[in-house]
C-alpha positions as CSV (number, residue, x, y, z in Angstrom):
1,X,-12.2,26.5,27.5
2,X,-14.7,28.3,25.2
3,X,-17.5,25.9,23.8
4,X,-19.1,26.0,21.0
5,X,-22.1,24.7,18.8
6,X,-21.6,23.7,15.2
7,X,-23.5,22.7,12.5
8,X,-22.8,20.3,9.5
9,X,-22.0,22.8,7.3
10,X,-19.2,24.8,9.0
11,X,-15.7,25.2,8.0
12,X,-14.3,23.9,10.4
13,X,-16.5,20.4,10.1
14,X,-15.4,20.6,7.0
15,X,-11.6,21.3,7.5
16,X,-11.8,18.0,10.1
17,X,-13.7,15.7,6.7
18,X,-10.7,17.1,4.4
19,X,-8.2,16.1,7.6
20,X,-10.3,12.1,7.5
21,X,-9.9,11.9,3.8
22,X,-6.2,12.6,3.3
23,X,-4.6,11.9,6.5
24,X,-1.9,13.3,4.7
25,X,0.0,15.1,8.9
26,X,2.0,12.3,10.1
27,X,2.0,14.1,13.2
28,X,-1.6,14.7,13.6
29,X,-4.2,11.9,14.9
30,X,-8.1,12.1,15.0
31,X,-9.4,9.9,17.6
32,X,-12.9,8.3,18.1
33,X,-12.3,4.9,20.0
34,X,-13.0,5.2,23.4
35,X,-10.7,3.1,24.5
36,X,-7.7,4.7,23.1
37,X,-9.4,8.2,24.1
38,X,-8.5,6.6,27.9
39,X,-5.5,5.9,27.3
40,X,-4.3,9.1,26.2
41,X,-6.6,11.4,28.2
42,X,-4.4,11.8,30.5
43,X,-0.7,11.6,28.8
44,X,1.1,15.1,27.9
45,X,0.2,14.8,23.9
46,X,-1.8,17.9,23.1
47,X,-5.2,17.6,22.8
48,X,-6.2,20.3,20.0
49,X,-9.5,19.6,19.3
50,X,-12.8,18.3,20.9
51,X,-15.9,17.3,19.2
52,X,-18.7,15.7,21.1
53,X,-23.0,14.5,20.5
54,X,-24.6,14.7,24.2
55,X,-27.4,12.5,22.5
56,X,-24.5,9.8,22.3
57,X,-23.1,10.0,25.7
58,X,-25.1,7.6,28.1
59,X,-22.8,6.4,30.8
60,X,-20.9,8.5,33.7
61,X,-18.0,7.2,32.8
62,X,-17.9,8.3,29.3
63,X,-19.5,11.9,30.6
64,X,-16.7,11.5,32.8
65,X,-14.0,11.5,30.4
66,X,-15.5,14.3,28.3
67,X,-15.0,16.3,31.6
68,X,-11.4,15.6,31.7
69,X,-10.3,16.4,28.1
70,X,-12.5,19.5,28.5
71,X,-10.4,20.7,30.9
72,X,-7.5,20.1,28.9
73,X,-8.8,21.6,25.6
74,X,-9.3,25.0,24.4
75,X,-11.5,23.7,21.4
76,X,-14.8,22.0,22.6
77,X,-17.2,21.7,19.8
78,X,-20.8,20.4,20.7
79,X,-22.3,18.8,17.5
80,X,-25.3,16.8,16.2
81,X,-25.9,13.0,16.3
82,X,-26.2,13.4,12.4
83,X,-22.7,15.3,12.2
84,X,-20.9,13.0,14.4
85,X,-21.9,9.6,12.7
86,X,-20.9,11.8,9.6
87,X,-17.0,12.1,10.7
88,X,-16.8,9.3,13.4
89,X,-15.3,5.5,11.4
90,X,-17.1,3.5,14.2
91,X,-20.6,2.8,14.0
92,X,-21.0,1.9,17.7
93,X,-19.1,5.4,18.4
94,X,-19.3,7.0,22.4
95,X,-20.0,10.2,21.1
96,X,-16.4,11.8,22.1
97,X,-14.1,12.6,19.1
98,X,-10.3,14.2,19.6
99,X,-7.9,15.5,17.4
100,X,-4.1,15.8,18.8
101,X,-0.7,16.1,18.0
102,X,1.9,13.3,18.9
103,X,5.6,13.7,18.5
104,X,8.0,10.9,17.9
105,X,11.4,10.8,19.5
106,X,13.6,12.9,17.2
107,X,16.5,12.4,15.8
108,X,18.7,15.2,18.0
109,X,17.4,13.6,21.6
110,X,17.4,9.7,20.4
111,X,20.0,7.6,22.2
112,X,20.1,4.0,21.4
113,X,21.2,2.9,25.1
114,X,18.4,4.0,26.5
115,X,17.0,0.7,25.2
116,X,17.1,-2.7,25.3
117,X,14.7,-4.4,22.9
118,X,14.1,-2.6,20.0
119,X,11.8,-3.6,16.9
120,X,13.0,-2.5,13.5
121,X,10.2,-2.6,10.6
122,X,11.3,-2.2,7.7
123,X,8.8,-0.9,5.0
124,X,6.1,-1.8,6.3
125,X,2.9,-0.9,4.3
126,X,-0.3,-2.1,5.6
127,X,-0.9,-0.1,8.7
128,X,-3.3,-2.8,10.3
129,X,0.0,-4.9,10.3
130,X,1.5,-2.1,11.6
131,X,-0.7,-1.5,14.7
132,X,-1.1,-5.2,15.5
133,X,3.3,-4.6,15.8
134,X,2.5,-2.1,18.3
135,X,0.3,-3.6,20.1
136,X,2.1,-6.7,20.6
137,X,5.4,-4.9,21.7
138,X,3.5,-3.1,24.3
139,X,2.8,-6.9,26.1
140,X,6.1,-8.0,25.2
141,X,8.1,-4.8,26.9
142,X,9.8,-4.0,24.0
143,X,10.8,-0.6,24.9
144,X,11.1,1.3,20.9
145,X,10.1,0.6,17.6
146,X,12.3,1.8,14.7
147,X,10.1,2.3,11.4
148,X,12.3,2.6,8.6
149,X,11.7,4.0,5.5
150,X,7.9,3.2,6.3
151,X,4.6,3.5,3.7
152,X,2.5,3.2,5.7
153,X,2.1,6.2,9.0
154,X,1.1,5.5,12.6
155,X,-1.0,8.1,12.3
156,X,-3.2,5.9,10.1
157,X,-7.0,5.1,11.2
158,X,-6.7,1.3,11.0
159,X,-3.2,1.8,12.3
160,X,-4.6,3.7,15.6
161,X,-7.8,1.0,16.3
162,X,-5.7,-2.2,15.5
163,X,-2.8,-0.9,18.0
164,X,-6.0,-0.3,20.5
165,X,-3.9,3.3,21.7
166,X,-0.3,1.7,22.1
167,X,1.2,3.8,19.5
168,X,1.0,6.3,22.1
169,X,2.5,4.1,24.9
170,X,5.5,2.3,22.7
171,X,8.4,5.0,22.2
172,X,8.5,5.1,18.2
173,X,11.4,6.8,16.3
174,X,11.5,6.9,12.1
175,X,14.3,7.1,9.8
176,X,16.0,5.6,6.5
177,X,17.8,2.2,6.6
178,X,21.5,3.8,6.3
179,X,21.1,6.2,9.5
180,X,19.7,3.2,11.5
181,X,22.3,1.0,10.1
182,X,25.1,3.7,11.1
183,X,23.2,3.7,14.4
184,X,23.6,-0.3,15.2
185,X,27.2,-0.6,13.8
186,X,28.4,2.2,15.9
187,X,26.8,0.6,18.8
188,X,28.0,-2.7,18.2
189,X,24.8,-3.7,17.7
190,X,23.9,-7.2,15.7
191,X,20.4,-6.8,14.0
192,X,18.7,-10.2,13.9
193,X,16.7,-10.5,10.7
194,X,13.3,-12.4,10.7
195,X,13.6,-14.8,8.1
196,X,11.2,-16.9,6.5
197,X,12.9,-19.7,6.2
198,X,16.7,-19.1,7.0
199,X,18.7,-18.9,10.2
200,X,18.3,-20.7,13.7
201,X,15.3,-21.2,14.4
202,X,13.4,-19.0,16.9
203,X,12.7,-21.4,19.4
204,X,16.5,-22.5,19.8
205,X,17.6,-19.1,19.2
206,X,19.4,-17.5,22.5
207,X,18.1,-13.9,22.4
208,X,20.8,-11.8,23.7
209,X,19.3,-9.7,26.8
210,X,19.7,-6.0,24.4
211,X,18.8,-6.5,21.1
212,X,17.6,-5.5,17.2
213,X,15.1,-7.3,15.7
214,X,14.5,-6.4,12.0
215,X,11.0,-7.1,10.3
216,X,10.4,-6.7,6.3
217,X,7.8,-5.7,4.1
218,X,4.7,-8.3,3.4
219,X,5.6,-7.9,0.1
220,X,9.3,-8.2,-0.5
221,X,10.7,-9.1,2.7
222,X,13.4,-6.9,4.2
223,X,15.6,-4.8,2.2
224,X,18.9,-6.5,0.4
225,X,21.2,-3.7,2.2
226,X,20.9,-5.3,5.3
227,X,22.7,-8.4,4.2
228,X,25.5,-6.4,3.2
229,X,26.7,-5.6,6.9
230,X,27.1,-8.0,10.1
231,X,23.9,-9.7,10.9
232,X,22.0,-12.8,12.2
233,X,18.8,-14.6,10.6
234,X,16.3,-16.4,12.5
235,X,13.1,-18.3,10.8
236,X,9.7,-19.6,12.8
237,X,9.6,-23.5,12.0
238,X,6.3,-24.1,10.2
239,X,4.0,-27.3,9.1
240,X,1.8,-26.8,6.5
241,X,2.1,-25.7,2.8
242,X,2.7,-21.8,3.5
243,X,6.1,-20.4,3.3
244,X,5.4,-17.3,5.7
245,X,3.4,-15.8,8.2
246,X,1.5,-12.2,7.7
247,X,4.4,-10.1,9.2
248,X,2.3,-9.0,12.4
249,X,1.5,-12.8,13.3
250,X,5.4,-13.4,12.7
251,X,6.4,-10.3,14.5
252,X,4.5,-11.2,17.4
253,X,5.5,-14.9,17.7
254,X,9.4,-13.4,17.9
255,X,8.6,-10.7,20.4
256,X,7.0,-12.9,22.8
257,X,9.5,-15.8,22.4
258,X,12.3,-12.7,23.6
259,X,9.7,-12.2,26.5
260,X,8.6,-15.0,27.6
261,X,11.3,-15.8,30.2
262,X,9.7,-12.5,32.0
263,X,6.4,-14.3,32.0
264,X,7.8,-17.3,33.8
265,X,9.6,-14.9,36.4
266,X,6.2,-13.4,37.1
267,X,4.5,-17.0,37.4
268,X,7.1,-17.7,39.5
C-alpha cells in the first residue's frame, strides 16, 4: 500500500468527479456511507480506491476501519476537508470514501435451484425504489433478485444509501424478460405477478415454499409478455381512494407476508 497526498486539482480527483456525474460503469460503485463501508469492508469485492480527510475522522472506530481497507487497498489517497465535501453526497460524511468493483452472478455460473425465493423486477426505474427492494429482501431471506430489463442500475447513488449496503449482501443476477422467462418455464417454475388489483389476495394467498415473485415498473406495471405464458396474480386489498402502492411499499408488504411464517418460528 503506497499513500498518497492529492490536491483538488489532480487528475485523478477529477477522473473520480467525471466517475460521480455519469455513473455511467454498472459494475463500478463509489461509496461514502459508513455504514455500507462496514458492511463491505470485509467481503471479497475489490476495493480499488481509497480516499480519506484525517480532519474528518474523529472516532476509533471509524480510524479503525480506515485501517482495515488500507490494508486491503493499493490506492490510499489522503485529501483535504475542502476536497472531500467536494466529491462526498453526504453532508454529515465520516471522512472515508471507496471506490470498488462488484460483480453480479453471471449468466454462465447462475443456476435457478440454488434458490428458493426469488424477486423478479421488472423495469424498474427509480433506483430509491429499487434499493428500498433490496433492502427489504435482505430481512425477508429472499435469497436472489432478478432485475429485468432494468433503467435504473444498482450501482446508483440513491440506489446504494436507500438499500443501506444490501445490494452487496442480496445475490443479484440481470437479464431480458425472454431468457428469464425460458429460465422459469424450463424449471417449472410459476411466476406470481403482483397485481394492483387482480388475483387472490396476498393475505389468503398460499405462498408455495420455492417461488417467483414478479414486480412492474411504477409507471406501467409489469410487461404484457408475461401474461402470455403460465402465471398467477396476486393484489394487496386496500381502503382508501388510491389504486396502488409505490412499488417498494408493495414489494415489501409481499416479501414479508412469504416470510413471516419464519418470524413466528423464531418467536416461537
Amino acid at each position: 500500500m503506497r499513500e498518497v497526498k492529492l490536491g483538488k486539482s489532480n487528475p485523478i480527483i477529477k477522473d473520480l468527479k467525471k466517475k460521480i456525474r455519469n455513473n455511467s460503469d454498472k459494475n463500478y460503485f463509489i461509496i461514502d456511507d459508513l455504514s455500507i463501508i462496514e458492511i463491505v469492508k470485509n467481503k471479497p469485492n475489490k476495493i480499488e480506491q481509497l480516499f480519506y480527510c484525517e480532519e474528518l475522522i474523529t472516532k476509533a472506530e471509524t480510524k479503525e476501519t480506515l485501517n482495515v481497507i488500507k490494508e486491503r487497498c493499493d490506492k490510499v489517497y489522503s485529501i483535504s476537508k475542502d476536497t472531500f465535501i467536494s466529491l462526498s453526497s453526504k453532508n454529515n460524511s465520516a471522512g472515508i470514501l471507496i471506490t470498488m468493483s462488484h460483480i453480479e452472478i453471471s449468466k454462465n455460473s447462475f443456476k435457478i435451484d440454488n434458490y428458493k425465493r426469488i424477486l423478479i423486477t421488472d423495469k424498474i426505474e427509480i433506483p430509491g425504489n429499487l434499493g428500498t427492494i433490496y433492502r427489504t429482501a435482505d430481512a425477508t431471506g429472499f435469497d436472489l433478485i432478478i432485475n429485468v430489463d432494468s433503467i435504473t442500475s444498482i450501482n446508483h447513488p440513491k440506489c446504494i444509501h436507500s438499500s443501506r449496503g444490501t445490494i452487496f449482501t442480496v445475490p443479484t443476477f440481470s437479464c431480458s424478460y425472454k431468457f428469464v422467462q425460458k429460465l422459469l418455464l424450463e424449471n417449472e417454475m410459476l411466476p406470481i405477478l403482483g397485481e394492483p388489483n387482480e388475483g387472490e389476495s396476498c393475505f389468503d394467498f398460499k405462498f408455495p415454499s420455492k417461488l417467483a415473485i414478479v414486480v412492474g415498473n411504477e409507471r406501467y406495471g409489469i410487461n404484457n409478455m408475461w401474461y402470455e405464458n403460465p402465471h398467477q396474480k396476486i393484489y394487496i386489498p386496500m381502503h382508501g381512494i388510491m389504486k396502488s402502492l409505490n412499488v417498494g411499499v408493495a414489494t415489501s408488504i409481499l416479501m414479508y407476508q412469504v416470510a413471516k411464517k419464519d418470524f413466528k418460528i423464531k418467536k416461537d
